[in-house]
C-alpha positions as CSV (number, residue, x, y, z in Angstrom):
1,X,-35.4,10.7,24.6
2,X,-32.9,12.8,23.3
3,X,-30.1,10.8,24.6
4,X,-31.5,7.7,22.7
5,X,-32.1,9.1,19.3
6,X,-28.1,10.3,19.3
7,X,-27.2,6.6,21.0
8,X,-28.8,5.3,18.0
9,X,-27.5,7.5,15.4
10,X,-23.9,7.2,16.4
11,X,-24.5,3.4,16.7
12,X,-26.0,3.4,12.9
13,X,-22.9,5.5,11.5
14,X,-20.4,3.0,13.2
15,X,-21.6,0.2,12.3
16,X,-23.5,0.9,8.6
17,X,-22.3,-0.8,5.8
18,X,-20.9,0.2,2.2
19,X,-23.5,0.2,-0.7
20,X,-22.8,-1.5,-4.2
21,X,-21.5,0.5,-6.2
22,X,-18.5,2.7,-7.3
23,X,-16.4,4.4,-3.9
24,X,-13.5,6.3,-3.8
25,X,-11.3,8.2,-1.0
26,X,-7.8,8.6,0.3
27,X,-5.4,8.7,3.1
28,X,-1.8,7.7,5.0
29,X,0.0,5.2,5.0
30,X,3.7,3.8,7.2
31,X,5.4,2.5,5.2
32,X,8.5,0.0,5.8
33,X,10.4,-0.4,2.3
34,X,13.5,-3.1,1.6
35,X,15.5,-3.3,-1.4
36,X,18.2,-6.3,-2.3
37,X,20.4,-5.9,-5.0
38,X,19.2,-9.0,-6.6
39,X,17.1,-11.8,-5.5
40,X,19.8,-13.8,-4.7
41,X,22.1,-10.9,-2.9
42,X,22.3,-10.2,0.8
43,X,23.3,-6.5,0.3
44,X,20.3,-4.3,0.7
45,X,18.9,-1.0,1.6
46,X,16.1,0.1,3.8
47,X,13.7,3.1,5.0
48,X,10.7,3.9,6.8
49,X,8.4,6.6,5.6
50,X,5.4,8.2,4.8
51,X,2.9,8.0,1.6
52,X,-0.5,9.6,1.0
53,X,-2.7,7.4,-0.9
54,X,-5.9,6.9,-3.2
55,X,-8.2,4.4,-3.7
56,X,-10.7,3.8,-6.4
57,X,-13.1,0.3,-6.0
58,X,-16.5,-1.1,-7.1
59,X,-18.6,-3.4,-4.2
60,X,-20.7,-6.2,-5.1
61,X,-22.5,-6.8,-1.7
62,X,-23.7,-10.8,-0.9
63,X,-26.2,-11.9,1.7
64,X,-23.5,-12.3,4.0
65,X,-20.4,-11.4,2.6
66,X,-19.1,-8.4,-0.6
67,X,-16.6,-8.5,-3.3
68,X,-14.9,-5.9,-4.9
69,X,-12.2,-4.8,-7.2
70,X,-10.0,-1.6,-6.4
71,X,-6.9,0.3,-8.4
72,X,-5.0,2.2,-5.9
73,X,-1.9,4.6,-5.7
74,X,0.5,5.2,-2.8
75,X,2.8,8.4,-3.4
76,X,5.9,7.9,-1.4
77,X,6.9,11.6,1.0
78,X,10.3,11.5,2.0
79,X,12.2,8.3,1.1
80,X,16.0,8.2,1.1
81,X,17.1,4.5,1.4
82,X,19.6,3.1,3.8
83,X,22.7,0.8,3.8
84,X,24.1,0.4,7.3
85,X,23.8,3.9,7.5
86,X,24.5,5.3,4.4
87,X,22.3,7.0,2.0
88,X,23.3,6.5,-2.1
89,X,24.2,10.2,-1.1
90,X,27.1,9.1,0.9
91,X,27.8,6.5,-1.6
92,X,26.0,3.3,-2.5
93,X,27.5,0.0,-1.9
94,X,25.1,-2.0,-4.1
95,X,22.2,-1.7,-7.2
96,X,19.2,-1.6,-4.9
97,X,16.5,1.1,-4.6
98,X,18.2,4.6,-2.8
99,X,14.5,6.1,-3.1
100,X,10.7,4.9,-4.1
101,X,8.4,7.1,-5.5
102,X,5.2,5.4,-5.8
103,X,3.6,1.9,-5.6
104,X,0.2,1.1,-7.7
105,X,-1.9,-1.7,-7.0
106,X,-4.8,-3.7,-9.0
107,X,-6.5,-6.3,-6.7
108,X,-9.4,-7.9,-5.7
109,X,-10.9,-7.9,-2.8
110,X,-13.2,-9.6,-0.3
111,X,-14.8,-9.5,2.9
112,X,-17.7,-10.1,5.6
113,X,-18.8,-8.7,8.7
114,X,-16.8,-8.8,11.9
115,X,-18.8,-7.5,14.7
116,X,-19.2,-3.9,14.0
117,X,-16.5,-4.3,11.3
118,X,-16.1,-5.7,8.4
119,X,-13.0,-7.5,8.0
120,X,-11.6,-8.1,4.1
121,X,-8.5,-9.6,2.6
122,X,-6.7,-8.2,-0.8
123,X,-4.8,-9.9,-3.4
124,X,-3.2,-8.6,-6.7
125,X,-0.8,-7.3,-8.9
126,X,1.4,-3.8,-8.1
127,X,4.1,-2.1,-9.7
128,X,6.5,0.8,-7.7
129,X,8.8,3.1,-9.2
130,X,11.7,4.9,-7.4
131,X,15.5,5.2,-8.5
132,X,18.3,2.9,-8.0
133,X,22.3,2.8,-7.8
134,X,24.1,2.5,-10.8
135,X,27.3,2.8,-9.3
136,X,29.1,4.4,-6.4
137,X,27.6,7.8,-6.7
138,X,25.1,7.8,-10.1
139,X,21.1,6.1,-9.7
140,X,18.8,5.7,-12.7
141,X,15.1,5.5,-12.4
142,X,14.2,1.6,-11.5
143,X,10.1,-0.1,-12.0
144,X,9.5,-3.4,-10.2
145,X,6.7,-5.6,-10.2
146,X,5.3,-8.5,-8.4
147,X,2.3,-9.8,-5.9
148,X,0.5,-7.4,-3.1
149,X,-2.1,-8.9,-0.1
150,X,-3.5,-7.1,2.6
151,X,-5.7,-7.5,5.5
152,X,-8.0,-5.1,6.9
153,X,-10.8,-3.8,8.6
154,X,-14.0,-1.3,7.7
155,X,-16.6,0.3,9.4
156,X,-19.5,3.1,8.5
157,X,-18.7,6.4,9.5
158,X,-20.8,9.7,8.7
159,X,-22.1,7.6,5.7
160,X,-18.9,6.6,4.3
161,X,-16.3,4.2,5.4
162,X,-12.7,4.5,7.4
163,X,-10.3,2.1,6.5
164,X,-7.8,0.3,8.6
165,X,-5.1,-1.6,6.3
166,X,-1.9,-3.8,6.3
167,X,-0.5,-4.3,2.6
168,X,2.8,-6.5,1.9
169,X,3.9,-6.3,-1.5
170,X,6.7,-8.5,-3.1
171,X,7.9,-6.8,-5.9
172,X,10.7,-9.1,-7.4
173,X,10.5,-8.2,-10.8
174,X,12.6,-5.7,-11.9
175,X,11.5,-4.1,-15.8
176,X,14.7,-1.7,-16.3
177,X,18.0,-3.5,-15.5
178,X,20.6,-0.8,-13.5
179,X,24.4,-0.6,-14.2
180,X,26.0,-3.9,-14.5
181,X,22.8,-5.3,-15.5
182,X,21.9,-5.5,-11.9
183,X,18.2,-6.0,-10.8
184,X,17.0,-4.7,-7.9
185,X,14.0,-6.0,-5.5
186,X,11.5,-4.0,-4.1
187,X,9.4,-5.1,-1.1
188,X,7.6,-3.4,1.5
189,X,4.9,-3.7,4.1
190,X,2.5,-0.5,4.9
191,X,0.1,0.4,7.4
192,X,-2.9,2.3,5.7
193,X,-6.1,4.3,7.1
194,X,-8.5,5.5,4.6
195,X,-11.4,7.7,3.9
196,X,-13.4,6.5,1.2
197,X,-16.9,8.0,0.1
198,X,-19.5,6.1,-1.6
């Protein structure tokens, strides 16, 4: 008997679903970041690292299906961009990003269940920040902008909800030219796992 009623109750905080209503939470993320010194260029820089994100979102739940719209922040740990080697420490050999700070994100989002899942998709608008080459040894603060989508799965745990997330954001937009009158791209795809509480 005992057996059966902690079967049962691990089985209902697998696979129990997120309420309407506000959540919120945080987490990890991989994240794999590329920078081109313009749109047009083929001189870029690149880095894999770590973020700790946040998540703020509101669920409307459907008979067989929810919808939701969610702000999130990812704060970059430990970037330092790449150019065949070389950070813009050892010199940078193009305008493009030598470090990101953070990427935010305003995007819808909607889902259904997937066995003891539930499987969304995510589409928006972010924004990242970091700092960008001005020249040989000098980098100025840099924002982009652009598109973000994502794919990802849910699933009840302890009440709440762990999150399993792949994001891409294009980021082609640059709002603060760099030396030269350069633009810089920003694009990057992150692997995300969440905690969020609701």
């Amino acid at each position: 008997m005992i057996k059966t009623i902690v079967t049962t109750t691990v089985l209902l905080c697998a696979t129990t679903a997120q309420a309407d209503g506000l959540y919120y939470g945080g987490g990890v993320s991989l994240v794999q970041g590329d920078s081109l010194e313009d749109v047009a260029s083929s001189t870029s820089s690149t880095d894999t690292y770590g973020a700790i994100t946040g998540t703020v979102g509101y669920r409307w739940d459907q008979a067989d299906m929810f919808y939701g719209a969610e702000f999130g922040a990812d704060i970059a740990v430990g970037s330092d961009f790449e150019n065949g080697g070389n950070t813009c420490s050892d010199g940078a050999s193009g305008p493009y990003y030598c470090e990101h700070y953070a990427t935010t994100r305003l995007r819808g989002i909607v889902g259904m269940p997937v066995g003891n899942f539930e499987g969304f998709a995510s589409f928006g608008f972010a924004a990242a920040s970091g700092s960008a080459a001005t020249f040989i040894t000098t980098r100025d603060d840099a924002v982009n902008s652009g598109y973000t989508v994502g794919l990802g799965l849910q699933q009840g745990f302890n009440g709440n909800m762990l999150r399993y997330e792949l994001i891409y954001d294009n980021l082609e937009t640059n709002t603060t030219s760099q030396g030269g009158g350069y633009e810089p791209t920003f694009e990057a795809v992150s692997l995300n796992v969440s905690y969020l509480f609701n």
